[in-house]
C-alpha positions, -999 to +999 in steps of 0.1 A: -901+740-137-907+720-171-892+750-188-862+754-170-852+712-176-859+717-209-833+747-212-813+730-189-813+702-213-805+721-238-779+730-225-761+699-216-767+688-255-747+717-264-719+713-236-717+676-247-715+685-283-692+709-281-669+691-258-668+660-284-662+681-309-626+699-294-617+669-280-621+651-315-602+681-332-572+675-304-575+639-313-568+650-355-545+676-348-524+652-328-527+625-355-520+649-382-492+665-368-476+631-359-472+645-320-496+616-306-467+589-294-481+558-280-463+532-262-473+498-254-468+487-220-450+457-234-425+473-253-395+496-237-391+524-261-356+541-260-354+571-240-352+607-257-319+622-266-302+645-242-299+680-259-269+687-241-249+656-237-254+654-277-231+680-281-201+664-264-176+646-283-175+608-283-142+584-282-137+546-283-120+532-254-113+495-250-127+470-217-103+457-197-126+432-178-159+412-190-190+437-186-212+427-166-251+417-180-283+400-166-293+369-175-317+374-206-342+345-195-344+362-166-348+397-169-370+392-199-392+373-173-390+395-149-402+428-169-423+409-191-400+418-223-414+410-260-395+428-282-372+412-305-338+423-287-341+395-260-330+373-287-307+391-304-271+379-296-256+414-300-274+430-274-271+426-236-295+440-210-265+456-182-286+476-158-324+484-155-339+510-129-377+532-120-376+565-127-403+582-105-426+606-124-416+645-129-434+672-141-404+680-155-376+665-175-358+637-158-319+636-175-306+599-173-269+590-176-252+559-178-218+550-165-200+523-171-169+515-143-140+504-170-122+487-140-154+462-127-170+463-157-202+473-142-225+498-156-246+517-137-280+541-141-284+575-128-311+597-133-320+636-120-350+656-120-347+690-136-357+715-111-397+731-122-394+763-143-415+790-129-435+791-155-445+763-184-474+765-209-490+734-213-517+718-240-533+685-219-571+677-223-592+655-201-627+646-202-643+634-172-670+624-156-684+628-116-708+609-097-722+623-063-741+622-031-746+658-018-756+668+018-788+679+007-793+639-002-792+648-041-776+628-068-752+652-087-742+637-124-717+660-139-695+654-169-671+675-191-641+685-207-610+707-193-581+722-212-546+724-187-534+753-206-508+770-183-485+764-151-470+792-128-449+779-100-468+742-086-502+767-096-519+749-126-547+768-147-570+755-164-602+760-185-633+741-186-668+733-201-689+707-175-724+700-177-742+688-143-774+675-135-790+667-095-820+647-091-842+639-058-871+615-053-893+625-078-921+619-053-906+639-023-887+663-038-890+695-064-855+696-074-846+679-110-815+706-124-799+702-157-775+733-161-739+735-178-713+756-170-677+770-183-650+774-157-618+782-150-600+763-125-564+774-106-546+738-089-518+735-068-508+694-056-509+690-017-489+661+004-467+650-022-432+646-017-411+671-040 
């Protein structure tokens, strides 16, 4: 029994080590290649450019009635905004919306009626591709209760690496440990494990 925790230790040293280590070369790679884009929650970042729409022609056309904006106290208030262009004379805030979250893109346009001088928001979710390769790493970590009235500790790293349809693959390096009473029980398991792992989301409105 000793022999087999102290494997099993061994083990989890290695899983552990070896997750820290890809996840730490992610973390480089990202930094290095200049693909890591973080956004403060305070700040509203502008919104990619439209492949597409940046292929169409532009023209000036001239307003023939006030546009109309928010008030800048307000709104600035209201979405908690920092950034320097609430004070900025030049630029107006005319519309704000929430865009729900998409797998995929999500193509925004503006429009702006030239006859109320309002502008409006609209966005559209581009329909899933059957198929998407994918490069998002997560490290977790599990604590449990089991029916057999064990403890289960488990920890690791996964690697989302491909979609097919809603299907989701993914690969995975855990290590897991379950304990009982030391005094009533025999059972003390340290043990990792690699994995792969096929995910489809359930009750959620498409």
């Amino acid at each position: 029994m000793k022999q087999k925790i102290i494997i099993g230790f061994y083990i989890f040293v290695a899983v552990v080590i070896s997750s820290a280590a890809i996840f730490a070369g992610v973390k480089v790679y990202n930094w290095y290649s200049g693909i890591k884009a973080v956004v403060p929650s305070a700040v509203f970042a502008p919104a990619k450019e439209n492949k597409k729409a940046a292929k169409v022609t532009k023209e000036k056309i001239k307003a023939e009635v006030p546009i109309e904006v928010f008030n800048k106290e307000e709104i600035a208030k209201q979405l908690k905004i920092s950034d320097p262009d609430k004070s900025n004379p030049n630029i107006q805030f005319t519309d704000a919306r929430t865009i729900p979250p998409s797998e995929q893109e999500t193509s925004v346009t503006a429009k702006w009626d030239k006859e109320k001088g309002t502008i409006t928001i609209d966005s559209r979710q581009e329909p899933l591709s059957f198929y998407e390769f994918s490069n998002k790493w997560i490290v977790y970590a599990d604590l449990a209760y089991t029916t057999n009235k064990e403890m289960e500790v488990a920890g690791g790293i996964s690697w989302q690496c491909l979609r097919v349809l809603k299907i989701k693959t993914e690969l995975y390096a855990e290590a897991r440990a379950d304990f009982t009473n030391i005094q009533t029980g025999d059972r003390n398991n340290v043990m990792g494990l690699v994995g792969i792992r096929f995910s489809k989301p359930i009750f959620q409105k498409d």
